[in-house]
Backbone as numpy.savetxt, mean C-alpha at the origin, in Angstrom:
# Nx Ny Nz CAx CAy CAz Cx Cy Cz
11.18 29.55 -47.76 10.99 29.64 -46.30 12.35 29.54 -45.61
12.91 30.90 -44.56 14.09 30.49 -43.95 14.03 29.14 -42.93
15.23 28.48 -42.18 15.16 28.06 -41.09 14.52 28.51 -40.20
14.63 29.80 -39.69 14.10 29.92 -38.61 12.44 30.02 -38.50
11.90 29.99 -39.51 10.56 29.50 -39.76 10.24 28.19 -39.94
11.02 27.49 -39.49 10.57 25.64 -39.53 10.47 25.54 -38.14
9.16 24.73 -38.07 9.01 24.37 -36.41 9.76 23.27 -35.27
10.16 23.61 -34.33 11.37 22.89 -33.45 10.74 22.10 -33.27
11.37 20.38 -33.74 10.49 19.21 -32.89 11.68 18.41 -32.07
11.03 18.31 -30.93 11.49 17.88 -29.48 11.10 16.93 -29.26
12.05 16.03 -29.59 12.39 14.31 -29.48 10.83 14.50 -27.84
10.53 13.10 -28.10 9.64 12.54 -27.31 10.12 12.17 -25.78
11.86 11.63 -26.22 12.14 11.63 -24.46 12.48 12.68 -24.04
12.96 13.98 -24.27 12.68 15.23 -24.01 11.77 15.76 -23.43
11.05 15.34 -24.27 9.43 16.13 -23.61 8.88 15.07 -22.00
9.61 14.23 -22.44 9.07 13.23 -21.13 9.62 13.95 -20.15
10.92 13.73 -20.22 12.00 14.22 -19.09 11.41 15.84 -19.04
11.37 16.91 -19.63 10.83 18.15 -19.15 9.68 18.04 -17.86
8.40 17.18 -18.84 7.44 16.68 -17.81 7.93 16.12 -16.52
8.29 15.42 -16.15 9.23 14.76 -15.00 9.46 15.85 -14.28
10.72 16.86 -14.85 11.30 17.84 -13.76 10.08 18.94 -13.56
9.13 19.07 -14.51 7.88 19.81 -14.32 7.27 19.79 -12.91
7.10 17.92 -12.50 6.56 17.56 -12.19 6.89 17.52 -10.53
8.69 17.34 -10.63 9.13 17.26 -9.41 9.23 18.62 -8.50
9.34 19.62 -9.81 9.72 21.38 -9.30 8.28 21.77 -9.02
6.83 21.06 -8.75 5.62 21.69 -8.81 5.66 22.36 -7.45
4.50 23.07 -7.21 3.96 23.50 -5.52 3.66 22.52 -4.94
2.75 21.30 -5.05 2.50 20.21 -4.34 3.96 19.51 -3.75
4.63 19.06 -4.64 5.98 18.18 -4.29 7.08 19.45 -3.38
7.09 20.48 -3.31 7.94 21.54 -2.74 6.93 21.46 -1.59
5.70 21.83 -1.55 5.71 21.86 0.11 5.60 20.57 1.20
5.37 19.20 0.20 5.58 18.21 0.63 7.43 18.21 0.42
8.08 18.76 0.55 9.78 18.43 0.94 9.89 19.75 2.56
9.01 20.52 2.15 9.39 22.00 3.07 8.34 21.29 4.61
7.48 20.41 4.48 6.63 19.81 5.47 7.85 19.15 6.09
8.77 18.15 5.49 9.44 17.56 6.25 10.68 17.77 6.77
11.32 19.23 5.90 12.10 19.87 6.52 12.00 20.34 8.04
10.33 21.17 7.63 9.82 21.78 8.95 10.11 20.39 10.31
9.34 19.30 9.74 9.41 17.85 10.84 11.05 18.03 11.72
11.53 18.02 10.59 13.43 17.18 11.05 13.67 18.27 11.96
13.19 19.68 11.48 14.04 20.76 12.52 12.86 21.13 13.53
11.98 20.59 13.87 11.27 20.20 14.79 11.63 19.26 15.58
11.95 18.19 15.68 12.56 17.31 15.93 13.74 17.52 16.69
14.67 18.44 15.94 16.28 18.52 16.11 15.55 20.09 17.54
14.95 20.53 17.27 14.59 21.48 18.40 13.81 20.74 19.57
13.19 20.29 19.45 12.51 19.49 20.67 13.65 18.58 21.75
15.04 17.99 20.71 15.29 17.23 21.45 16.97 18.43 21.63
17.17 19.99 21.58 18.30 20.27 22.06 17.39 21.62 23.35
16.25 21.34 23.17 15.60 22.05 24.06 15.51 20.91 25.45
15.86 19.85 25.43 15.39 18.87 26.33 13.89 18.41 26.52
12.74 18.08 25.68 11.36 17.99 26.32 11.25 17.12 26.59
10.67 17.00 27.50 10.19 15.38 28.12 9.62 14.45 27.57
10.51 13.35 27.54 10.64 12.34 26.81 10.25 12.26 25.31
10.59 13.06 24.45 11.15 13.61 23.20 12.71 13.80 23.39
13.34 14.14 24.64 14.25 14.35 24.35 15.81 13.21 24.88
15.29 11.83 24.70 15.83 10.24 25.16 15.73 9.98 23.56
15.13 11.23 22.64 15.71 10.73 20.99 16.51 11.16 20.90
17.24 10.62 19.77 18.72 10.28 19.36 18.48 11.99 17.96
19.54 12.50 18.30 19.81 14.22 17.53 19.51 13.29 15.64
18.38 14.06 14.61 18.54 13.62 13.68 19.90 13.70 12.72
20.83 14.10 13.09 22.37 14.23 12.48 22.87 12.26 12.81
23.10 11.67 14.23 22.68 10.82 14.73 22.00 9.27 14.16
20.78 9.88 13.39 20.14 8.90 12.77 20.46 8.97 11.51
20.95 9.89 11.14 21.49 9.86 9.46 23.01 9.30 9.49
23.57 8.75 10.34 24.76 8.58 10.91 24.42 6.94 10.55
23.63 6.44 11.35 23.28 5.32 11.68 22.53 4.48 10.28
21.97 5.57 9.48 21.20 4.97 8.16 22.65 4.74 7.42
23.53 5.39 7.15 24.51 5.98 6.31 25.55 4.56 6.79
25.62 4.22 7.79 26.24 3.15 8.42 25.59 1.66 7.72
24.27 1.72 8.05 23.25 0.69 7.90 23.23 0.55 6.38
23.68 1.75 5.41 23.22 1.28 3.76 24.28 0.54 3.61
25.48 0.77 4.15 26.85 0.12 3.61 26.83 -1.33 3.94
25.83 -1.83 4.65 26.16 -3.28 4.98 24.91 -4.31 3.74
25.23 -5.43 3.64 24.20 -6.32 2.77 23.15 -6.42 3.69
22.76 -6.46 4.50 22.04 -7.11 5.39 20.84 -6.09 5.07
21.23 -4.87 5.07 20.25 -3.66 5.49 19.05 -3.80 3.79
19.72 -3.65 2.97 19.29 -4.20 1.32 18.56 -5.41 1.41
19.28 -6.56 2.06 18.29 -7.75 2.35 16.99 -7.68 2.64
16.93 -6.92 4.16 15.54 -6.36 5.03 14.53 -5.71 3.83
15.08 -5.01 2.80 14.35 -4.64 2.01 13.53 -4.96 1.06
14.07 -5.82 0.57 14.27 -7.31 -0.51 13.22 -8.17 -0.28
13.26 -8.47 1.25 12.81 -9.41 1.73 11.04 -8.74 2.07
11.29 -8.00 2.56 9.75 -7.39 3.28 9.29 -7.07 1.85
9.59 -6.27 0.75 8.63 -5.82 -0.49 8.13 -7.08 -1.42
9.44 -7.94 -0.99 9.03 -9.32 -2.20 7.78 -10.44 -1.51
7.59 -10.15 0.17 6.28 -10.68 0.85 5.16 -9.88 0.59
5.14 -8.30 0.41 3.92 -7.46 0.50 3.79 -7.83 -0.86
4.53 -7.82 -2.18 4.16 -8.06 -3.47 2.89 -9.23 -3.69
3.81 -10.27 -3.23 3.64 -11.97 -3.40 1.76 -11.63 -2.46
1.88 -11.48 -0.97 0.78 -11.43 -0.33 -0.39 -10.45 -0.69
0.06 -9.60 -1.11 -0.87 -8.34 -1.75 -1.59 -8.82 -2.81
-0.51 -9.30 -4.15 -1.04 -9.47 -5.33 -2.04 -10.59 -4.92
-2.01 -11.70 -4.56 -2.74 -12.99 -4.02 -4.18 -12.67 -3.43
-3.87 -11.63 -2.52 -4.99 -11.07 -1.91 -5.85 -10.30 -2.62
-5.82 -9.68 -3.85 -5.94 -8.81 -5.07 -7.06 -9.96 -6.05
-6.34 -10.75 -6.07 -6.47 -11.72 -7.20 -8.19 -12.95 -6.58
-7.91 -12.85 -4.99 -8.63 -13.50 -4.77 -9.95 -12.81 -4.06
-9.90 -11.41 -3.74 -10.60 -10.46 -2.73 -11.50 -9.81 -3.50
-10.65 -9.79 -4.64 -12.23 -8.98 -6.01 -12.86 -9.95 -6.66
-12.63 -10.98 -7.10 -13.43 -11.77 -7.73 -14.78 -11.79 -6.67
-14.29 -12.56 -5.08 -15.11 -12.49 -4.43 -16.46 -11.81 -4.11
-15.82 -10.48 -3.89 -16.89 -9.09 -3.38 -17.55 -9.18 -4.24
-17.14 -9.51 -5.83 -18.13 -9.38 -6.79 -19.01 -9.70 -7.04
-18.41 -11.20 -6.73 -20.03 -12.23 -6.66 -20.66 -12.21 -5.52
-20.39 -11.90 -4.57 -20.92 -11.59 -3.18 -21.86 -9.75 -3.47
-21.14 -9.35 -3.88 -22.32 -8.39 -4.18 -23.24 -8.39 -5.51
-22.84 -9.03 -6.13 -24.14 -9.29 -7.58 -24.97 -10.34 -7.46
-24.39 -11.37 -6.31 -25.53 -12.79 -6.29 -25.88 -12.32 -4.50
-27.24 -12.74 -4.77 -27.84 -12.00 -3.28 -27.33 -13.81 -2.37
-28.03 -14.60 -2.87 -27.95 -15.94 -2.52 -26.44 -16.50 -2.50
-25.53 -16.01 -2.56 -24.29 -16.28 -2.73 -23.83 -15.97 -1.32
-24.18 -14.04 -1.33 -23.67 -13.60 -0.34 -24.03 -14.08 0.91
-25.61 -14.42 1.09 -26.28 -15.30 1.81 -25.55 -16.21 2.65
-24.81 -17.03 1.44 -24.15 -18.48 2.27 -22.95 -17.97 2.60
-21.99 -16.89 2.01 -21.19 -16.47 2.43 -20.61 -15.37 3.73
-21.20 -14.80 3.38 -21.22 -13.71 4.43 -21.39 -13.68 6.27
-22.26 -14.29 6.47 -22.27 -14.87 7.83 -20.85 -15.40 8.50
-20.05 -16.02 7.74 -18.85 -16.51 8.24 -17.90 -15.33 7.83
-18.33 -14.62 6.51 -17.10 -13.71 6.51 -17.40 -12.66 7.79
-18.06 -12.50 8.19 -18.57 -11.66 9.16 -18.16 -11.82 10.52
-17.91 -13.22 10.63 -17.53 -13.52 11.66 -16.11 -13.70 11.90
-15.26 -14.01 10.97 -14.15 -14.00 11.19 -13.47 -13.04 10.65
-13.81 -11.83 9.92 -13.24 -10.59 9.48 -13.05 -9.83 10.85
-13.72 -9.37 12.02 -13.15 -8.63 12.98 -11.87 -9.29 13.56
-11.48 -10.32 13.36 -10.45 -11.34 14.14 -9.02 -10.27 13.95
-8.29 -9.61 14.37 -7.43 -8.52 14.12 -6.98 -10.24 13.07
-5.19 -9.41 12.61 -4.73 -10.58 11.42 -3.45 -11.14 12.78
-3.14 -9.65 14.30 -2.26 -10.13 14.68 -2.68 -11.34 15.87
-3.62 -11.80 15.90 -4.49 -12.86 16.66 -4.07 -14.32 15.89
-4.12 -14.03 14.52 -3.67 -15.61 13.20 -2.24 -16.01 13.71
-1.36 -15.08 14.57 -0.39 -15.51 14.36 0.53 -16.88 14.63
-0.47 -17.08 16.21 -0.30 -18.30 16.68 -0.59 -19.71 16.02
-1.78 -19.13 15.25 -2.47 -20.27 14.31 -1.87 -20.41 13.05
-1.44 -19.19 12.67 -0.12 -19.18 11.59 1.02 -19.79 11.64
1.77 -19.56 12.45 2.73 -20.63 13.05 3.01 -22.04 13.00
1.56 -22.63 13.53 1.34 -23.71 13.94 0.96 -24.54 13.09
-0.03 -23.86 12.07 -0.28 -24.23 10.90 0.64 -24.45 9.88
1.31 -23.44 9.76 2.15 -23.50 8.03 3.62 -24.30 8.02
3.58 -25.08 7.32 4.92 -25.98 7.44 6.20 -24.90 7.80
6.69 -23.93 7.34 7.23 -23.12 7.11 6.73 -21.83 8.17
8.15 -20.94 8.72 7.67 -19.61 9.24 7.66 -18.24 8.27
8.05 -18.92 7.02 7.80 -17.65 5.46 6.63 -17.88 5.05
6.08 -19.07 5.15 4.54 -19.68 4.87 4.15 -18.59 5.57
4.09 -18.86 7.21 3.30 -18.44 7.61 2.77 -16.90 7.65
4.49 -16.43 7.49 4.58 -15.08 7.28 3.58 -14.19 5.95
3.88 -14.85 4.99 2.99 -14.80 3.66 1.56 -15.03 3.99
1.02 -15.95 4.84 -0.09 -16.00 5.01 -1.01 -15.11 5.91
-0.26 -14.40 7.11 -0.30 -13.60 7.73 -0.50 -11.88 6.96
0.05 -11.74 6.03 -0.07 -10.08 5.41 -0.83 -10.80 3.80
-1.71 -11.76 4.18 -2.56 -11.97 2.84 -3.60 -11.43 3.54
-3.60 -12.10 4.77 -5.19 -11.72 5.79 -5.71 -10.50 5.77
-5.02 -9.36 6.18 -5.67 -8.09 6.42 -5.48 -7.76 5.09
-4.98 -7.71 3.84 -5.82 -6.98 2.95 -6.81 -7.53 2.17
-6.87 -8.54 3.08 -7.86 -9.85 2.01 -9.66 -9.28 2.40
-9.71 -9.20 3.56 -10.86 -8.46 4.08 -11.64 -6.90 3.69
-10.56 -6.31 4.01 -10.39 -5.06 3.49 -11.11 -4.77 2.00
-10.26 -5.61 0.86 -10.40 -5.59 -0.23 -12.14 -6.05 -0.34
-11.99 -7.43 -0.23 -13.79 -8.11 0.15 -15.21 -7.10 0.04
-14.62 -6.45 0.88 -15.86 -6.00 1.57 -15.94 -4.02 0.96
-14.80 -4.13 0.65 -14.89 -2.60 -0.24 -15.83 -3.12 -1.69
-15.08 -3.69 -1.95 -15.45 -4.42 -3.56 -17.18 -4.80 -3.58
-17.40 -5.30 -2.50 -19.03 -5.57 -2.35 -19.81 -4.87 -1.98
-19.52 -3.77 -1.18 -20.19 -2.57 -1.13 -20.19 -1.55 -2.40
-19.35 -1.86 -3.27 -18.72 -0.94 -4.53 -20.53 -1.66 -5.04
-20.33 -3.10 -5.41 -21.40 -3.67 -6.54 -22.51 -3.09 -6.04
-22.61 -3.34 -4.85 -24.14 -2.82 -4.27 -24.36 -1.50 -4.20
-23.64 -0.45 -4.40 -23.94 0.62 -4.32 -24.44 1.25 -6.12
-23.97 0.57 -6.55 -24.27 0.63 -8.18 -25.51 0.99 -8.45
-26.12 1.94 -9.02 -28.04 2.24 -8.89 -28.74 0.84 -10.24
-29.51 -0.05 -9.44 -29.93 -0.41 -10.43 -30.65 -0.95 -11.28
-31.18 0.73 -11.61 -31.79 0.83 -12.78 -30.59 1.24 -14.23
-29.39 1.14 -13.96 -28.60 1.28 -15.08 -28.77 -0.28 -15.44
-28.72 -1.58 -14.61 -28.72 -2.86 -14.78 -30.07 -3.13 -15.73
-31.50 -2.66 -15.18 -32.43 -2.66 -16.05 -32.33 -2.37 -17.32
-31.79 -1.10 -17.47 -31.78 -0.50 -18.42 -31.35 -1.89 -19.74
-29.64 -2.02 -19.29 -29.11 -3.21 -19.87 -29.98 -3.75 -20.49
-30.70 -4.23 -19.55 -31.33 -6.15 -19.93 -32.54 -5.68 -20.73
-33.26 -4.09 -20.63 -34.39 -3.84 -21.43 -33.58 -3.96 -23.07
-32.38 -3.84 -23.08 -31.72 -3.14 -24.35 -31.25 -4.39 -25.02
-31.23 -5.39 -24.16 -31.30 -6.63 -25.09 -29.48 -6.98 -24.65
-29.04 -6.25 -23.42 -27.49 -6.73 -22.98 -27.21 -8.19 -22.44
-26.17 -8.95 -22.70 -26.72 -9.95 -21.71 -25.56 -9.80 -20.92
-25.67 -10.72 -20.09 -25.56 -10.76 -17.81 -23.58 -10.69 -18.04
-23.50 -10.86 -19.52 -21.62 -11.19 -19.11 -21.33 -9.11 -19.71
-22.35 -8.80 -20.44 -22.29 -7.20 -21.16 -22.53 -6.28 -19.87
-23.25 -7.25 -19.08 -24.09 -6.35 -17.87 -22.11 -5.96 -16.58
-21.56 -7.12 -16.71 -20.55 -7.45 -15.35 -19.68 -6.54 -16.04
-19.07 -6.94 -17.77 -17.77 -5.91 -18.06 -18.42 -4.87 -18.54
-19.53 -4.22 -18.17 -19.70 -2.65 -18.87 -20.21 -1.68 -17.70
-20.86 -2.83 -16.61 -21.51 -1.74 -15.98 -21.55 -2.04 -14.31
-20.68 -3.33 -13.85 -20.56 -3.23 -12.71 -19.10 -3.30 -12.46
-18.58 -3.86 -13.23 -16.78 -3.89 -12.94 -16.33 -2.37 -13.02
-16.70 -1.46 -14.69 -16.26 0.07 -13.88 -17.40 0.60 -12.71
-18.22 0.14 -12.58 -18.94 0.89 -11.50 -18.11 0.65 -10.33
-17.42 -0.81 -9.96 -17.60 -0.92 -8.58 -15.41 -0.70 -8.26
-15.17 -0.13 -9.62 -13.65 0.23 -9.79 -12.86 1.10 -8.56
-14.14 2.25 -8.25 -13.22 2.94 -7.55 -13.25 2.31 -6.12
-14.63 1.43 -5.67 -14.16 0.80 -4.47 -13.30 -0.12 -4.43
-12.91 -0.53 -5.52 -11.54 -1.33 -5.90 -10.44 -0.56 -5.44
-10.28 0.46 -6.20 -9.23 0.67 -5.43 -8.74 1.46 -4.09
-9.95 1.85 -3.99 -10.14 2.16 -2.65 -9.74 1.33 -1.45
-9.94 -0.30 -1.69 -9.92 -1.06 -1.45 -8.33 -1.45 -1.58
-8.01 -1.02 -2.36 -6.46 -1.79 -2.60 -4.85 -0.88 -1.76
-5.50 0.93 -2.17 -5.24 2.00 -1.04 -5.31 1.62 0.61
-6.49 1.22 1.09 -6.12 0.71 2.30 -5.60 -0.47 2.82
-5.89 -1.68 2.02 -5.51 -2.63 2.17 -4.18 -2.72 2.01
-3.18 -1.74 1.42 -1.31 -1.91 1.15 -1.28 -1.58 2.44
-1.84 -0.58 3.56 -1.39 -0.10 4.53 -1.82 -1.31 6.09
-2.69 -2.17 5.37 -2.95 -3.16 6.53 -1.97 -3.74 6.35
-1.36 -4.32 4.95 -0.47 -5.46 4.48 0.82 -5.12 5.54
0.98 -3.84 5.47 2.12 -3.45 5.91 2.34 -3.20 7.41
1.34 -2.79 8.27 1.13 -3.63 9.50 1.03 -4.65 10.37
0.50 -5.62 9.29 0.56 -6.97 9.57 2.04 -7.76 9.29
2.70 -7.44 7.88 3.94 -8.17 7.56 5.03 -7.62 8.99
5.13 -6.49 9.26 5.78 -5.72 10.43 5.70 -6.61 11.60
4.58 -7.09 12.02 4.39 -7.20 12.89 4.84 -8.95 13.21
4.44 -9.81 11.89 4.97 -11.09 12.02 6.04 -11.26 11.78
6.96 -10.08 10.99 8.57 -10.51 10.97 9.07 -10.32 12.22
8.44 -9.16 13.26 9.24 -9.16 14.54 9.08 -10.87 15.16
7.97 -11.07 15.22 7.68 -12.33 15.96 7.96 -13.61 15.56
7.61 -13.86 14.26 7.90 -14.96 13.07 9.18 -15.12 12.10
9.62 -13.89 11.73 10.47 -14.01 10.87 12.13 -13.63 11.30
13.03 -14.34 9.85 14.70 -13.62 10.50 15.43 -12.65 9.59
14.20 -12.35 8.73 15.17 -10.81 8.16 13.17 -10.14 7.57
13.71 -9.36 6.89 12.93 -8.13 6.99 13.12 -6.83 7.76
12.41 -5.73 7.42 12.33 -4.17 8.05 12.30 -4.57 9.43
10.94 -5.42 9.40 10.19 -5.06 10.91 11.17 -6.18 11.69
11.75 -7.39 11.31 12.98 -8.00 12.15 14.13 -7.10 12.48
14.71 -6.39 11.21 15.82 -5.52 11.90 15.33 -4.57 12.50
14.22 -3.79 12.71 13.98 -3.04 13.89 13.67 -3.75 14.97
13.12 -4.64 15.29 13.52 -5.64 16.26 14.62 -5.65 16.51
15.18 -5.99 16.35 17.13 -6.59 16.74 17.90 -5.47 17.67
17.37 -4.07 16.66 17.42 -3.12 16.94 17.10 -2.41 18.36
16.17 -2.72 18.29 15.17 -2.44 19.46 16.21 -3.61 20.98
16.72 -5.00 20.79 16.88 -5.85 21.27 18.63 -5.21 21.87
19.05 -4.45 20.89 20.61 -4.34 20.96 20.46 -2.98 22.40
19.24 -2.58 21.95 19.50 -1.00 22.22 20.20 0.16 21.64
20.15 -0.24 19.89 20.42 0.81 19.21 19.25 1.76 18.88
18.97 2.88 19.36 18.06 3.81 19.01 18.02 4.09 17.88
18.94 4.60 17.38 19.23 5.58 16.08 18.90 4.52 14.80
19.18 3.28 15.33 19.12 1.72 13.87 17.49 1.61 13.88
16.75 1.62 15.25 15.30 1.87 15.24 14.43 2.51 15.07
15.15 3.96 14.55 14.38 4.90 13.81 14.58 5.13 12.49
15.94 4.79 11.97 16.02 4.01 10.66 15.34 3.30 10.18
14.78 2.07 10.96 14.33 0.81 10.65 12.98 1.13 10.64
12.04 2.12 11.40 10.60 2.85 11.53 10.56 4.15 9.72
11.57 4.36 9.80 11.76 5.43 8.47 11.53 4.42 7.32
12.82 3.12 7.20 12.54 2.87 5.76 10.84 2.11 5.79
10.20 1.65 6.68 9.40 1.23 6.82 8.60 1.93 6.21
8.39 3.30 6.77 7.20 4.38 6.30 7.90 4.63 5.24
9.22 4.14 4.41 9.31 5.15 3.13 8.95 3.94 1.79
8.71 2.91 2.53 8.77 1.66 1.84 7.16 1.65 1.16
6.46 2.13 2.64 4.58 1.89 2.46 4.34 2.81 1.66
5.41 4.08 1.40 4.44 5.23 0.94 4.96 4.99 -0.61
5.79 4.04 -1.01 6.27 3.87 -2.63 5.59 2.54 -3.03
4.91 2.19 -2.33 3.92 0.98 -2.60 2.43 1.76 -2.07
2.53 2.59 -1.70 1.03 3.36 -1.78 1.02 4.11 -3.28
2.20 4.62 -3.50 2.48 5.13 -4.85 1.96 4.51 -6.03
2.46 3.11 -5.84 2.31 2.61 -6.99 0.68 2.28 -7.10
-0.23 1.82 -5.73 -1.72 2.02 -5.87 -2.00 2.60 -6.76
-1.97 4.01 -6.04 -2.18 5.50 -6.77 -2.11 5.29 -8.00
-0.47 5.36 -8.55 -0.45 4.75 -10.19 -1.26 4.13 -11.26
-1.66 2.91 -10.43 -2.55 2.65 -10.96 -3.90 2.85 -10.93
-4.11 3.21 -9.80 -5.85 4.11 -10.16 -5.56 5.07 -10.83
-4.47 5.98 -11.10 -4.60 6.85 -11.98 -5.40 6.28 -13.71
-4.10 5.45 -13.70 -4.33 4.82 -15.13 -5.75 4.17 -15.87
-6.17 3.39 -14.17 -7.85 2.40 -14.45 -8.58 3.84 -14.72
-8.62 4.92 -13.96 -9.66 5.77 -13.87 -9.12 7.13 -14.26
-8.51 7.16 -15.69 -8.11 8.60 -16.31 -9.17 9.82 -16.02
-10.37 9.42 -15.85 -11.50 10.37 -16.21 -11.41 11.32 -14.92
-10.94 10.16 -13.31 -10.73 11.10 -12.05 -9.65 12.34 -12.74
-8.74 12.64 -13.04 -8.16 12.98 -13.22 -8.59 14.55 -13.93
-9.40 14.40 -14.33 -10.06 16.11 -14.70 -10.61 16.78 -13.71
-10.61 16.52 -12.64 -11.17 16.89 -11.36 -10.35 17.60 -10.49
């Protein structure tokens, strides 16, 4: 048999990395870059056309001026540091304590019973209403801060997760218990993936409350973070640092929406043929 009849094998990180640039050169990821091209020179036209009040924004050449300024300092890295290592800490917490809940709140009727009435009542409370009581309460204004972006995805999560159990048909539960399953075969086989995708459904919206709420108590509560230096920002009357400070914000939520995603990919391979 010559060489050129032996088959080419292509190291494994190869094939990764191909996949990767596969992945980045697709149609989806190109017209999500050509969407925001279109934005910026939308933008850059609105405000050399003069439109009313669109055009008191700062030229996007301007704000890339001002980011490009803003990466070179520690401070700007800090804000970053600081706001992802609260959404982590408050998210995961809220994660840890929001599904167990829904669960038993939606599989025990008598549970939900004693519970629910109060969650009911204090779930419409917006999270930016806690803040005063946050404050006042937590020894600490990082306490409070942390305690503040646990709230809104803590609800969120709750109440996805318990509508997930209850929506479960069940006669798959019968089925179980005719088959001789018992109640712990019944939770890891047939209501935990059942009630998965309102999990993360649940976890999808809830990063985007987290991130409203942490925003909103670093302006008021806290002395570094995103949503403090756009404050400051806002305080100096630097425009161009406040649309920086609104950018990394939205570029921050959408790589922690990412990582959601990520992982529902992974819990729920099967979406994925769809």
């Amino acid at each position: 048999m010559s060489l050129n009849a032996l088959p080419l094998k292509i190291p494994d990180v190869t094939v990764r990395v191909l996949s990767y640039i596969r992945g980045a050169l697709s149609v989806k990821t190109l017209e999500g870059v050509a969407s925001v091209v279109a934005f910026v020179a939308l933008w850059q036209a609105a405000v050399f056309v003069q439109v009313p009040y669109i055009s008191n924004l700062p030229y996007p050449a301007d704000v890339w001026n001002s980011f490009a300024e803003a990466a070179r300092t520690e401070n700007y890295w800090i804000s970053w540091a600081a706001s992802l290592k609260r959404i982590f800490v408050s998210f995961l917490v809220a994660q840890a304590l929001g599904i167990p809940l829904g669960l038993f709140m939606g599989m025990s009727r008598s549970f939900k019973q004693i519970l629910f009435p109060v969650f009911e009542i204090v779930r419409p409370i917006p999270p930016i209403a806690w803040i005063p009581l946050a404050i006042l309460f937590w020894p600490t204004e990082e306490l409070s801060i942390y305690a503040l972006t646990f709230i809104g995805p803590f609800f969120v999560i709750v109440l996805n997760v318990m509508q997930g159990v209850a929506s479960i048909d069940v006669s798959l539960k019968r089925a179980a218990l005719s088959l001789g399953a018992r109640r712990i075969d019944i939770f890891w086989k047939i209501m935990l993936p059942g009630a998965l995708p309102s999990i993360l459904t649940g976890m999808t919206v809830g990063i985007g409350v987290a991130w409203n709420v942490l925003i909103a108590a670093e302006m008021i509560a806290g002395h570094t973070g995103l949503g403090r230096m756009t404050w400051e920002a806002y305080t100096n009357g630097n425009i161009p640092l406040i649309i920086v400070g609104m950018a990394s914000i939205g570029l921050a939520g959408y790589l922690c929406s990412g990582v959601v995603r990520f992982i529902g990919q992974r819990c729920m391979p099967w979406k994925n043929r769809f």
